[in-house]
C-alpha positions, -999 to +999 in steps of 0.1 A: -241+007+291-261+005+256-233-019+244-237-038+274-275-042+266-268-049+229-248-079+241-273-091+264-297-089+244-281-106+214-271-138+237-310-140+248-314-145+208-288-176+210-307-193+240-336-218+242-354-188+260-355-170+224-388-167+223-397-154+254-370-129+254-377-118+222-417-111+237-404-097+269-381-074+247-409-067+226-426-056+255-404-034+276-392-018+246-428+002+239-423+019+271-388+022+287-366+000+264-337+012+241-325-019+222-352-024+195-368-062+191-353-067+153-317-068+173-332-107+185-361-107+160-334-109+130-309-137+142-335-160+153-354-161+123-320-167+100-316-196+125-349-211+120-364-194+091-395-218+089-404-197+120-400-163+102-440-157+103-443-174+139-416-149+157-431-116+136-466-119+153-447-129+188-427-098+186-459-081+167-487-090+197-460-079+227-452-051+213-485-037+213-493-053+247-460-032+257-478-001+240-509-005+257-487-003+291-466+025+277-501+042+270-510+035+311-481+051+320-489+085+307-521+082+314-514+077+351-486+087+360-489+121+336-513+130+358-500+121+392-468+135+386-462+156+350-497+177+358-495+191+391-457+202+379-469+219+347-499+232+365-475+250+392-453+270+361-484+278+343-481+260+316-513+234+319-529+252+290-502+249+272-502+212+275-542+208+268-534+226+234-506+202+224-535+170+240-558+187+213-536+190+181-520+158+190-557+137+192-560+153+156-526+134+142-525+108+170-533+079+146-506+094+120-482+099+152-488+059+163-483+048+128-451+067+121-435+056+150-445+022+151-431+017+117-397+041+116-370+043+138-386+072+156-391+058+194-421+044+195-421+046+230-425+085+232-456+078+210-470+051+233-468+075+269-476+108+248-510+088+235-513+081+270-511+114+282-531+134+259-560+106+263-557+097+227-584+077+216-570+037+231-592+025+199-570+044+173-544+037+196-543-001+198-554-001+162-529+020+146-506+001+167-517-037+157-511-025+116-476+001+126-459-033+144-471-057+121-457-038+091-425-034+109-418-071+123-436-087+090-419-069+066-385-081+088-396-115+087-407-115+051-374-101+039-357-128+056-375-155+046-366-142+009-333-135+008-318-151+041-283-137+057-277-116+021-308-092+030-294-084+067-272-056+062-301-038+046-323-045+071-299-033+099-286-003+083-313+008+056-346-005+068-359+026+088-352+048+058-370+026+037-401+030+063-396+065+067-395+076+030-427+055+025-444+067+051-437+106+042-448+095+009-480+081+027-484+112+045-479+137+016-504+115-002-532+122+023-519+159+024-523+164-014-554+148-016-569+171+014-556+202+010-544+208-030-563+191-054-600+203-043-587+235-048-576+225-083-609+220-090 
């Protein structure tokens, strides 16, 4: 079934409909998904890399649209369906305690997953659900996907076919170390060196 969708998705990338399926995958992947938009994003740009910069804020802007939707989901549907359920086993407090530690991180949370290859679609319905700020939201969201799909684009426009391996196959570590970097940054800053002092 994934191959199947891998396939698909990789002819859209050979079509004249490129562009729009490369939005629409953009789109549905923030919220239901599986096959991430660099699987089209990266074969159209080494086919036209004048374009590089034009198909990064394509896939950029419809990914956050496709957040935002992922966000109404579990807004909506959280409560229409998830609530009453977790509200029936006793475990609705449970839940508002995980809402109020998650607000805390959300924008960390967002950022992380808009940028690794953590789903970012968990991120988009959780935000959702625990009424995370849709300010920090979208905004975290804007800068997490336009790091991800620039960077793409920028390393292609660089290097060309040569830089594609690494980008399939070693690009989310990349992300992922930086951003635990990132993290441990702010943690050191907040919570060891005023002690230091």
């Amino acid at each position: 079934m994934l191959r199947a969708l891998y396939d698909w998705t990789m002819n859209l990338a050979a079509s004249r409909h490129a562009t729009a399926a490369l939005s629409g995958v953009s789109f549905v992947e923030s919220s239901v998904f599986p096959i991430p938009p660099d699987a089209l994003l990266i074969p159209m740009i080494l086919a036209d890399r004048s374009k590089a910069w034009y198909y990064a804020t394509v896939a950029t802007l419809a990914s956050v649209i496709g957040g935002l939707f992922g966000y109404l989901i579990g807004a909506f549907l959280y409560q229409a369906v998830a609530a009453p359920i977790l509200a029936f086993y006793g475990y609705g407090d449970a839940f508002e305690a995980f809402a109020a530690k998650y607000n805390e991180w959300g924008a960390w949370a967002v950022l992380i997953a808009g940028v690794t290859p953590f789903p970012y679609k968990v991120i988009t319905i959780a935000s959702g659900a625990t009424h995370l700020s849709l300010v920090v939201f979208m905004v975290a969201s804007v800068i997490a996907r336009g790091i991800r799909f620039f960077a793409v684009a920028g390393l292609l426009y660089a290097f060309g076919p040569p830089i594609r391996t690494f980008i399939e196959k070693r690009l989310g570590l990349v992300f992922t170390v930086f951003l635990l970097l990132l993290v441990g940054g702010f943690i050191l800053i907040k919570y060891i060196l005023p002690g230091s002092h």
